[in-house]
N, C-alpha and C positions, 0 to 999 in steps of 0.2 A: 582610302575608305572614308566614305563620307556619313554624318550624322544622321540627313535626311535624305532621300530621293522622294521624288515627287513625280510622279507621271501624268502630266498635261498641265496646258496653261490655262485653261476653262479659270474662271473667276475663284473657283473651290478653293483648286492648287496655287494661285498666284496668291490669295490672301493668308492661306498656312506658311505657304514658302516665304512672304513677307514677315510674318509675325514670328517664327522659329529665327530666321537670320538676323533679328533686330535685336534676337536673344545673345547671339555669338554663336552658334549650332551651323554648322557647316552644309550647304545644302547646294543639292545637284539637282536643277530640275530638269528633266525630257520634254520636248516638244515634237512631235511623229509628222507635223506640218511646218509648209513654211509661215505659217501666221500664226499669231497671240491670240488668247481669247477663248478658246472654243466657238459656246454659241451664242460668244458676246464679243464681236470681232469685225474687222472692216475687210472691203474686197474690190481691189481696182479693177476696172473695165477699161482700160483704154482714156486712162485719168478721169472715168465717173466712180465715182467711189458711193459703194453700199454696205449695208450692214446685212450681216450672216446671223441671224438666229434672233435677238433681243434689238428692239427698234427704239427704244426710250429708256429713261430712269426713271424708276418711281421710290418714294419712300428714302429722298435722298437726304434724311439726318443720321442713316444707319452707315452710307459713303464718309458723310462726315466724321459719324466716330469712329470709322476704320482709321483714316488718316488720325483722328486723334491718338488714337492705339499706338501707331509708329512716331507718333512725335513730328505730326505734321499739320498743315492743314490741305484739305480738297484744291482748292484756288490755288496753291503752290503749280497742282501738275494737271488743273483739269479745268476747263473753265464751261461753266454748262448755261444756256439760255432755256427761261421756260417757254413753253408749248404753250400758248394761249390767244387761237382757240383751240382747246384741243381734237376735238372729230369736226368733220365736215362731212353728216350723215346724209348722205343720197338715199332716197327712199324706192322703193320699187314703182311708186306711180309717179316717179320722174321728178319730185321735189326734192328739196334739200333744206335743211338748216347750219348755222354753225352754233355750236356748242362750246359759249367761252369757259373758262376753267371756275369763274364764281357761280356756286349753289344758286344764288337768287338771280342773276343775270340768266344762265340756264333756266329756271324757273321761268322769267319773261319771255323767254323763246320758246316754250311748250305752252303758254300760256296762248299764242297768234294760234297753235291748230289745234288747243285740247286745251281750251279753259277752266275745265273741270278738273283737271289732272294738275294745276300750277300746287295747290296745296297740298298733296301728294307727294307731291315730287320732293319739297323739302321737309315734310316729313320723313319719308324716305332717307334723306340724306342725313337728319338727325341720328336717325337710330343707325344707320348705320356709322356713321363717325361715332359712336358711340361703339359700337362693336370694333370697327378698326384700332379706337384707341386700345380695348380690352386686346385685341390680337395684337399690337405695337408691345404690350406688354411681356406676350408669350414667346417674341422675337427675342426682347431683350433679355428674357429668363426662358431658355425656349425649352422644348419636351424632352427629358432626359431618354435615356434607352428605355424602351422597354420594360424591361426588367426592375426598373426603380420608378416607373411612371405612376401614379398613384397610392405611392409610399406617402407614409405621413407626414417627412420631412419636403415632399416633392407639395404637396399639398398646404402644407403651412407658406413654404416659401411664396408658393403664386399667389395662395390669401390674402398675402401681405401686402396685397397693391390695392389699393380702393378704389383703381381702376376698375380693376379685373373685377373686384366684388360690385359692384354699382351694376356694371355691367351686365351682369347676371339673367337680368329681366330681358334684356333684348337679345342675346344670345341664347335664350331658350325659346325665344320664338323665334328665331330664325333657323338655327339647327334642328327644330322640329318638324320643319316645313322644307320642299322643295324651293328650287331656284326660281322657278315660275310661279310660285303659289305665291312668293314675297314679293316677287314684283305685283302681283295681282291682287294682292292685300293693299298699294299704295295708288295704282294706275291703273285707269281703265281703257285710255283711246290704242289702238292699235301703232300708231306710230310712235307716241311717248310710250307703251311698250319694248317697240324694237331697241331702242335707247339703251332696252336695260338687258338684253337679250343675244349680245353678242361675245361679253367678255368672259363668258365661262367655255367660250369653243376649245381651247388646247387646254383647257381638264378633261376633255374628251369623252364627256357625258353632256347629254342635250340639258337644258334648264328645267324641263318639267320630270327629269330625275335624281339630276345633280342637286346634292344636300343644300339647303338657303346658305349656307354661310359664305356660299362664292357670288353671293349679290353683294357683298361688300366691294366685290372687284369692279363694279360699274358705279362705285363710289369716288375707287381710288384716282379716276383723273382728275377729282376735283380736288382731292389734296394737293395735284401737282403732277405733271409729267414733265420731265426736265432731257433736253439733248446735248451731250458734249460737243464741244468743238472738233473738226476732225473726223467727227462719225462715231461707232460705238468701240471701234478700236481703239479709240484715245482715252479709256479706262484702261485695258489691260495694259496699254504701252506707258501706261504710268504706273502700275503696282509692277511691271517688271523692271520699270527704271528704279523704281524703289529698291527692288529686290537686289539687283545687280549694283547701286549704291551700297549695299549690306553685307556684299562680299558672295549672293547667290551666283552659281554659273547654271546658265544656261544652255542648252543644247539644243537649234532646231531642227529637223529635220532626222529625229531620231526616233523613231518607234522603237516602244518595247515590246517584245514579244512574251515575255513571261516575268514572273513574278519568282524568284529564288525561295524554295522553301525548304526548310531542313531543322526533320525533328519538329515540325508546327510550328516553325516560325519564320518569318517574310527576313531574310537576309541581304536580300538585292535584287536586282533585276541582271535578264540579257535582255541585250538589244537587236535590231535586226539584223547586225554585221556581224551576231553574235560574240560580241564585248560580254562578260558578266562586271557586272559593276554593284561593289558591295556596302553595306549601310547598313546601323543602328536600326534605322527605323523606313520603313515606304508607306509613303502616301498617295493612294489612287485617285486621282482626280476623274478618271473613268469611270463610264456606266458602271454599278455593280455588278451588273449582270455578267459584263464581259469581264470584269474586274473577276470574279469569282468562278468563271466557269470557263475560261479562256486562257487570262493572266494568271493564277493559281492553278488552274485545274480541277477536276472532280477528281481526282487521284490524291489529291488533300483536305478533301472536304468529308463531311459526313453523310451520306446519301441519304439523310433526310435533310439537312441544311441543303444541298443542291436542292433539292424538289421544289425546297421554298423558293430559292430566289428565281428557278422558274416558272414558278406561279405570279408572279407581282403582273401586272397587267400594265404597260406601257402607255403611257400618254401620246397622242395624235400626231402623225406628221406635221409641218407647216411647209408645202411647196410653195418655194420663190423666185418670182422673177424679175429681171433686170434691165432695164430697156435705159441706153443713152440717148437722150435726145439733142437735136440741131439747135432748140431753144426752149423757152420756159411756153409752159401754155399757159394762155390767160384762164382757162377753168377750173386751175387750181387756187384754190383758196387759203390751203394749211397745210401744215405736216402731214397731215393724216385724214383719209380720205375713208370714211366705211361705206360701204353698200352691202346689206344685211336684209335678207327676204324677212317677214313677218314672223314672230315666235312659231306661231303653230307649225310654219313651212319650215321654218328651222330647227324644230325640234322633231320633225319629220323626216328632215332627211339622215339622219343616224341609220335610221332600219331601213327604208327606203332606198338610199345609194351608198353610204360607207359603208354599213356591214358586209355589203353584199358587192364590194370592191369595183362599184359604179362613181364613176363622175358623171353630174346633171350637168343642166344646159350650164351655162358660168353664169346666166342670171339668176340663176338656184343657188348657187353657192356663194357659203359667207366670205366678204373678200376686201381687205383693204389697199388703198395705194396709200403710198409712204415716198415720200418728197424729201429725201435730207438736204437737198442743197436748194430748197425753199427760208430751210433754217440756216443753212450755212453754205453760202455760196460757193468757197473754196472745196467741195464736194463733187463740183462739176466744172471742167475746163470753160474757162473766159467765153459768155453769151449763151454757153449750153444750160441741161439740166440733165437731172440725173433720175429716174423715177421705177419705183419697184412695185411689185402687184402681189402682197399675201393673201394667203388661202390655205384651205386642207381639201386634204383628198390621203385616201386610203394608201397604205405602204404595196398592199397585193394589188393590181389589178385587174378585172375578171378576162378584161380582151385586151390588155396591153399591156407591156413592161413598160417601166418609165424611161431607159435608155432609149427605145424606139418611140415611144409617145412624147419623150422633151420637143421635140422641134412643130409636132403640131399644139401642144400645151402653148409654146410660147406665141403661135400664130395664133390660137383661139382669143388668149387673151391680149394680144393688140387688139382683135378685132372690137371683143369684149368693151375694150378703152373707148377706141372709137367708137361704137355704136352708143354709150350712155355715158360720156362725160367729156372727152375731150376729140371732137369731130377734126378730122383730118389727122389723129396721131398717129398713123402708121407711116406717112408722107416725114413724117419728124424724126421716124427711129433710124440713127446710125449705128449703133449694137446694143447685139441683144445677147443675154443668154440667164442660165436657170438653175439653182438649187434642186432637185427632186428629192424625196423620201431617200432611196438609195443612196443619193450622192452624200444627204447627210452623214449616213453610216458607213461609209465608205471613208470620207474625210474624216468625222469624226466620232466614232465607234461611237454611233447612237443605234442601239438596236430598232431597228425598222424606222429608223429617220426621228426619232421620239424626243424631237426638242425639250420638253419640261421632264425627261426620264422615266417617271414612272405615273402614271396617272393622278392626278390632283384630285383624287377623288378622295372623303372620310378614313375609306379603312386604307387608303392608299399616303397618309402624309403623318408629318410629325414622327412619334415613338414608331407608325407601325412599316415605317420605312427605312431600309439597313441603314445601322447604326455607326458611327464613325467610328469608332473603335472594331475592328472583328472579333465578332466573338469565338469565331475557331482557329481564325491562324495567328500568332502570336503575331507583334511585333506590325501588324500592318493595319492601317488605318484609311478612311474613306474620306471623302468630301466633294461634293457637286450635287448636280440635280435631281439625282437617286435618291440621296440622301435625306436622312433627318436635317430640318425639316421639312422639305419641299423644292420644287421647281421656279425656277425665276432667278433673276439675277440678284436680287435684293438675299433669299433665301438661301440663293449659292454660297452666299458671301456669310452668312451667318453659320455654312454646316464646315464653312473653311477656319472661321474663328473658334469652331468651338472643337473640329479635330485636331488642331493646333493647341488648343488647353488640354486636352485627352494628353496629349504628348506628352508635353509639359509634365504634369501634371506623375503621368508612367513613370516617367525617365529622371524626374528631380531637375528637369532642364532650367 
């Protein structure tokens, strides 16, 4: 019998199962694939190696204090180069900029086609680093359940940061306002626009009705986007080295299929071979969704708690694809390539084609290439490269399944390639192949391919998304992207630290 079980290695479950075994707490964690990470994980092609779900770090002094947490530091097991420039934005009338990572440098690059807009722009960046810091705050003291969220003790504590209160003034105008109305408070040219108009797509709301406060996310490359060596896998294949330094055993290639309950309370899991394997305490590093209505079942829940959790409204597929190439193209410039139609066109196409389980031409859609072995050669075998094409698109499709549409998906977009950035890349591709929405959830039980879990949208994050602890089945606790507080890898890692002090905390650990 073990202390903990932990079901998945998504970032949630490896930072609990690190911080519990650093305790002395005996812990079994499950892995249902052969890879680490969840949707923060690497994926060989024929030795070109990509990342699966999360393409960067950001906010990396919260990585830091995890490692400080275990009595470590980051540079022991992770060695990460920053991104700078970070976008290499292609514009729809065939232009392009690069966007170095300094506010005022960025500033002189918007300055050559929207002179108007340069004191804007860091304007813009002021207030929002000013908001960022205020939300760095509610990271580090982040939203308790629910239930205790605007208690008085909950309310003194966050007062107590003169961050937060300073703050105050810019976070009521941005939470007052839409995501497009803030950008349009600072900038007026339609291409310094676009700029700010891409990074709320996987909250899964357009900008002109996503809450302002996710324009702070077209802030955030300027604090820094940082990539490990190795790829994105070479995080989780450090906190599981960690783990398994601390005496955690690991299991891959083990799916659970249910969650043990008896009398209201989570005592263990069976697994696919049906093994039951028993435990103090389980920690779901799974969607809640399936966590609760799957792995639990509605045969222990209360049939108003089910209704809830399938109400929660799922955050946007990200289809991926993966093309090995023969060599490096000279058209690439950086990590990260965007080609993003214009706000209006973007924030058109919600109603327009994803509602209504349509894919537009690929110049309609918002789309980045992502280059890792641009950052780190050792990513793609000796003179190659390695190069990937993100996007969204719809989980249903009106005329196609995505099992029969992957092979022309991946021919549309070579062509795609070729025709606006890299002329002659289809002559370069030696393999190819593709993430879809399904495969996500397939691989790894993300309901409808829902990379950030549950929609990043207001009444969708923080308190009002399940809580690490459950509040109906005893003994069993959450952590990942579903979770309080949010989707991202940065946010994973925060609802893993703090169902890990839930434990603690329960149990006198």
């Amino acid at each position: 019998m073990y202390d903990v079980i932990v079901i998945g290695s998504g970032i949630g479950g490896l930072t609990c199962a690190d911080l519990l075994s650093k305790r002395g707490r005996s812990v079994l964690l499950l892995e249902r694939s052969e890879r680490l990470g969840g949707c923060c994980a690497s994926y060989d092609l024929n030795g070109h190696k990509f990342d699966v779900g999360a393409i960067f770090i950001l906010y990396k002094e919260l990585y830091d204090r995890f490692f400080e947490m275990m009595g470590l530091t980051l540079d022991e097991y992770v060695q990460l180069d920053l991104l700078d420039p970070v976008y290499d934005m292609r514009f729809k009338d065939g232009s392009s900029v690069l966007l170095p990572m300094d506010p005022v440098e960025t500033a002189d690059v918007i300055s050559e086609f929207a002179p108007g807009d340069r004191e804007g722009w860091l304007e813009f960046c002021r207030e929002m680093k000013t908001v960022w810091n205020a939300a760095r705050v509610m990271v580090d003291k982040p939203f308790p359940p629910l239930e205790r969220f605007g208690t008085p003790g909950h309310l003194l504590k966050m007062a107590a940061s003169l961050k937060l209160m300073r703050a105050i003034p810019a976070i009521l105008r941005v939470v007052t306002s839409t995501q497009d109305a803030v950008n349009r408070r600072f900038l007026r040219d339609r291409k310094a626009l676009t700029i700010l108009s891409f990074e709320n797509l996987f909250a899964g709301i357009p900008a002109d009705r996503i809450n302002g406060i996710f324009a702070v996310m077209s802030y955030l490359s300027h604090e820094g986007y940082w990539y490990p060596r190795g790829g994105m896998g070479a995080i989780p294949g450090a906190m599981a080295r960690i783990a398994r330094e601390n005496g955690t055993e690991i299991r891959m290639n083990t799916p659970v299929t249910r969650i043990v309950v008896e009398n209201g309370r989570a005592v263990g899991v069976e697994t696919g071979d049906g093994e039951v394997i028993r435990a103090c305490v389980v920690l779901s590093n799974a969607s809640a969704i399936p966590t609760y209505l799957d792995l639990v079942g509605r045969e222990h829940l209360p049939a108003r708690f089910a209704r809830a959790i399938e109400k929660y409204t799922l955050s946007i597929p990200a289809p991926m694809v993966y093309f090995g190439l023969s060599e490096k193209p000279e058209e690439i410039r950086c990590h990260f390539t965007v080609m993003v139609p214009p706000p209006e066109q973007l924030n058109a196409y919600w109603d327009e084609y994803y509602a209504r389980g349509l894919m537009p031409p690929m110049e309609d859609l918002p789309r980045g290439i992502v280059c890792p072995s641009i950052t780190d050669p050792t990513l793609a075998p000796p003179g190659k490269f390695s190069l990937g094409l993100l996007t969204c698109g719809p989980y249903r499709l009106k005329y196609h399944n995505w099992d029969e549409y992957k092979p022309e998906f991946i021919e549309e977009s070579a062509s795609h390639i070729e025709r606006t950035v890299i002329p002659g890349f289809r002559e370069m591709v030696q393999d190819r192949d593709m993430r879809t929405p399904v495969d996500f959830e397939r691989e790894l039980l993300l309901p409808e391919g829902s990379i950030y879990g549950l929609e990043m949208s207001i009444p969708n994050l923080g308190p009002f998304r399940p809580s690490w602890r459950s509040p109906v089945i005893s003994n069993l606790y959450l952590a990942g992207a579903s979770t309080n507080p949010g989707g991202g890898v940065p946010l994973v890692m925060v609802s893993g630290i703090n169902a890990s002090a839930c434990i603690v905390r329960d149990h006198g650990w």
